[in-house]
N, C-alpha and C positions, 0 to 999 in steps of 0.2 A: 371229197377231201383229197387233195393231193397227196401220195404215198413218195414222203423223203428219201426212204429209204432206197429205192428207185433210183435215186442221182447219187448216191454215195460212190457207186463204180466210178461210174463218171467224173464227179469230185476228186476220187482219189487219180485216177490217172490224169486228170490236166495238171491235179499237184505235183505229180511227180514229174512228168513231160516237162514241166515249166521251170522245176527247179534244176533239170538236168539243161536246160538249154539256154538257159540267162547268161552260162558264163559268157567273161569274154574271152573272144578265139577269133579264129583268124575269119572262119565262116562267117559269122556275126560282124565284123570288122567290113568284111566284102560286100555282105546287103547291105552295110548303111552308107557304103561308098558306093554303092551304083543308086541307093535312093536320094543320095547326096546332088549326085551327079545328072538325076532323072533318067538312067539308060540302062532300058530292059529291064524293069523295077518286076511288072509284071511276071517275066520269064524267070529271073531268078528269087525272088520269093514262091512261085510254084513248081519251082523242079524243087527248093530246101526241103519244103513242105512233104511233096510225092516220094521223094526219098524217105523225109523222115518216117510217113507214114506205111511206107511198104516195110521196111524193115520192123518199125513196131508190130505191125500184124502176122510178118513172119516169126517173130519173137514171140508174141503172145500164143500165136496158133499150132507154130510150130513145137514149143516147148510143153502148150497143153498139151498136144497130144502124145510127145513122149513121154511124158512124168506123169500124165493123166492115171495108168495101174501102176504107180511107184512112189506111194504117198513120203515112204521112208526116203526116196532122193529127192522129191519135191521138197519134203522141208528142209533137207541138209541145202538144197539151192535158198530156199526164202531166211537159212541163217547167213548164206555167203551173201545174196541180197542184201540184207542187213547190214553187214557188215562193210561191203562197199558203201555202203549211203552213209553210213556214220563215218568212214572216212572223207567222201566228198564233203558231208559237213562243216567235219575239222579245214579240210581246205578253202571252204568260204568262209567259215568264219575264220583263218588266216588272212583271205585276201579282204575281210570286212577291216581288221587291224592294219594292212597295209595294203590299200585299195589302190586299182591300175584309172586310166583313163579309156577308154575306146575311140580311139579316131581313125577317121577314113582318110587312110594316106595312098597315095601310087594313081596310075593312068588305069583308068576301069575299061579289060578290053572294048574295042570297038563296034564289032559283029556279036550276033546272037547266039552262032556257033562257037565263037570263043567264051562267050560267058558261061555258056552250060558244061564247058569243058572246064571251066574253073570251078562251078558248081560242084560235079562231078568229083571234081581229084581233091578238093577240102573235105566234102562230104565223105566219098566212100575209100579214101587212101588213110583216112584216121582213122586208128584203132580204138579207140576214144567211141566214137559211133557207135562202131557195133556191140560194145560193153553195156554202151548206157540203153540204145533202143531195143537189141537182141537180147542179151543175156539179162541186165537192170530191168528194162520195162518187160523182159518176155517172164520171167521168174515171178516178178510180183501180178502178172494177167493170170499167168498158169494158178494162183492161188483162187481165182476168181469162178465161180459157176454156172453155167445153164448161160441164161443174159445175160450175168454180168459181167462176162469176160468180152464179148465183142464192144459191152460199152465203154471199158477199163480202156482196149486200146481205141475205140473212139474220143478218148476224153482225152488219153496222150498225143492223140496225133492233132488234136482241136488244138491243143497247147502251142505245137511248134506253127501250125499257120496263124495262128493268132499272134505269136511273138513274129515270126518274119515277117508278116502283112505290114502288123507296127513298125516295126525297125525298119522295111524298104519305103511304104509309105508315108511314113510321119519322122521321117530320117531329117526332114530340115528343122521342123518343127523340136525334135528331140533331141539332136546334135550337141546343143547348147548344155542341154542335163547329162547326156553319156560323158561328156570333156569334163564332167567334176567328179573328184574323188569321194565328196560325202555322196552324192547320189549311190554311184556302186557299196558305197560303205556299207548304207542302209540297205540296200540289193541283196548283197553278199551276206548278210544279217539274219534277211529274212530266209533267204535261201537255208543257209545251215540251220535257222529250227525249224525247216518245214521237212530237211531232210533227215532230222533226225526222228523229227515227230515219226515220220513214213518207215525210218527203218525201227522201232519201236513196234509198229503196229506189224511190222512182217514180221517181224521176232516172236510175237506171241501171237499170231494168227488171227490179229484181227483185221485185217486186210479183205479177207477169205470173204468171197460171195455168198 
């Protein structure tokens, strides 16, 4: 018999990975304008992805192991967790009320060198980033145990290559649904009660491996 409880880590960090990285932003604008455009689809969906995923595991790892003998800051962290994620909420479920478009506008650099330098300075120049993957996904992994903290940020970092893969490769196919505002409606919908659900469950520690 398959043992559920096993994927739950799991489960819970691609929810969370997925819900932190749906918005729309400039990064996500840029993979669907070079998957638009067919050039270096590859390359910059796996440098989002490599970044997204080093910083999660620096977050998770690095954060267990300092709060790992400091249960009393461990949870004052998993109530400010909290409490960011029910602010992100409120902000999707604003932008579910008044929902944006996503379109890939401008000249997609030429060279391969240039596009990972574009990668690069959206990726690691946003402070935005390191909130959501460092301190958001490393505070809620820290809560996790034994296994189930390498799988928490296994399942975050599964999230953002799943969502770039999509957006760079299926960027024509998609285009048409990202340019409508009820599509993001219902996006942004589900996003704020998946992040509220999550910061709920940090709040009263059920989260916890």
């Amino acid at each position: 018999m398959v043992d559920l409880q096993g994927f739950a880590p799991l489960a819970a960090g691609f929810g969370l990975g997925a819900s932190l990285i749906v918005a729309i932003g400039a990064q996500n604008a840029f993979v669907l304008r070079q998957g638009l455009r067919r050039e270096h689809v590859g390359t910059v969906v796996a440098a989002c992805a490599a970044i997204d995923a080093l910083l999660i595991a620096a977050g998770v790892a690095g954060l267990g192991a300092a709060l790992g003998p400091h249960p009393t800051l461990l949870r004052a962290l998993s109530w400010l967790g909290a409490a960011v994620l029910a602010a992100y909420g409120v902000q999707a479920a604003r932008r579910a009320l008044h929902p944006g478009t996503l379109q890939a506008q401008g000249e997609a650099p030429a060279t391969r060198r240039a596009v990972l330098l574009q990668v690069a300075s959206l990726s690691l120049l946003n402070p935005h980033v390191y909130l959501d993957t460092v301190l958001l996904v490393g505070s809620v992994g820290a809560q996790q145990h034994g296994a189930a903290r390498p799988l928490f940020a296994l399942g975050a970092a599964a999230a953002s290559v799943t969502w770039f893969a999509l957006l760079g490769y299926g960027a024509r196919a998609a285009a048409p649904l990202f340019s409508r505002a009820l599509a993001w409606r219902l996006l942004d919908a589900g996003v704020a009660l998946t992040m509220w659900t999550l910061a709920v469950l940090l709040a009263t520690g059920r989260l916890g491996g």
